[in-house]
N, C-alpha and C positions, 0 to 999 in steps of 0.2 A: 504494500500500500504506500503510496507517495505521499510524502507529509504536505500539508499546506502550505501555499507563500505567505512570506510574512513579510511586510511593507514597514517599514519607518520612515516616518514623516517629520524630519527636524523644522520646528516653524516657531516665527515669533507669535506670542498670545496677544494678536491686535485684532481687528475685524477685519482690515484685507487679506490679514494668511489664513483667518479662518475659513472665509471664505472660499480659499483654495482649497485649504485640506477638506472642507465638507465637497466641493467639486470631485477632488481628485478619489476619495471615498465613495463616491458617487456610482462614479466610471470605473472605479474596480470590478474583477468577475469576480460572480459567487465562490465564497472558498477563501476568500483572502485575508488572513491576519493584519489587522493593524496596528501599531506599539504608535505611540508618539513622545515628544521630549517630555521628562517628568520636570522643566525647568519651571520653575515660580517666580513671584517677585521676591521671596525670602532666598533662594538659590542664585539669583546674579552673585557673579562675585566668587562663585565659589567652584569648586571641583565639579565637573559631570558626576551625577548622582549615578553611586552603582548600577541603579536599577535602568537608569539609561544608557551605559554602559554595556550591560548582559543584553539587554534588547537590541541594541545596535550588532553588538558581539553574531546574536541570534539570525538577526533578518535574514531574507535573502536578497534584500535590495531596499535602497536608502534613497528617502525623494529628501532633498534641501528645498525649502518653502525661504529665500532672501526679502524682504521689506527692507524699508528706508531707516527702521527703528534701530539707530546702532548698537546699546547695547545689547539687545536680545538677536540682533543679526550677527552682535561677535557672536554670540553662546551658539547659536545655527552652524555659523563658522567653525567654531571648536569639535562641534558635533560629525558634523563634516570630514573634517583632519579625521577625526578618530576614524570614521565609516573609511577611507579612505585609506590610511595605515590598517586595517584590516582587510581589504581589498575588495570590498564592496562595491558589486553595481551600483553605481549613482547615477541619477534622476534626478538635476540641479535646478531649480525655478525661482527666478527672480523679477520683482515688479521691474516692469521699463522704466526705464532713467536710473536704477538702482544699483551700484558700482558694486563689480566684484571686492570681496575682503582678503586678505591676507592670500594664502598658496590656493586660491582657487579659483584663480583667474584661468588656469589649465581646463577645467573643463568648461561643455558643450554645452553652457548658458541656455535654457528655452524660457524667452521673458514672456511675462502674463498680464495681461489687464487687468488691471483690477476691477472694472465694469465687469467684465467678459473675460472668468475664467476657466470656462470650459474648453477651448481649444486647446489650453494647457494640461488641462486634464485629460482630455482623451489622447495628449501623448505618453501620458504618464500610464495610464491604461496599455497603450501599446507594447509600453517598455515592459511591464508587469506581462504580457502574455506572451512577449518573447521570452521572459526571465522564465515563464510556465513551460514552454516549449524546448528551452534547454535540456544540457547533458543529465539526464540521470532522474528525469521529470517522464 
């Protein structure tokens, strides 16, 4: 039996990411695991909380949700690096106009409206059924 994908969704806690991540949840297939950051306003500041950690660790693919908010876009950031030093499929999505951060100007940026962000979700969908389609799926 093939285990389930599991999605992680690093996003700041505004109303334009959430917006996203409810899109991007949206356009997932049946089956699909969510995890998202466990970061607060009490955890700025501070270390990736274990438990976002193991879930990142876990996924099998990691969507970055970037906004304009910079502190909660470093921590998306951080989040990031880590998915990244683990070698995770990343799924990067940043509002337009909103500058890459630190080492992640490397990947394949898909910018989103924030009016209109289902076109970004149904790539992130796509990305997910390729990841489903993979070796050993």
């Amino acid at each position: 039996m093939v285990a389930p994908t599991t999605v992680f969704i690093a996003h700041c806690h505004d109303e334009a990411s959430q917006a996203v991540v409810d899109r991007v949840r949206e356009a997932l297939p049946a089956g699909v695991a969510v995890a998202t950051s466990a970061q607060s306003e009490e955890a700025r500041g501070r270390p990736i909380p274990l438990r976002s950690r193991d879930a990142i660790a876990a996924c099998d693919l990691f969507v970055a949700v970037l906004t304009d908010d910079p502190m909660e876009s470093d921590w998306v950031a951080l989040e990031t690096s880590l998915a990244v030093a683990r070698g995770k499929p990343i799924v990067p999505l940043k509002a337009r106009g909103v500058p890459e951060r630190g080492a992640l100007p490397r990947l394949a940026w898909i910018a989103f409206d924030r009016e209109d962000p289902a076109p970004a979700a149904r790539e992130v969908e796509g990305a997910v059924r390729e990841q489903l389609a993979g070796p050993g799926r």
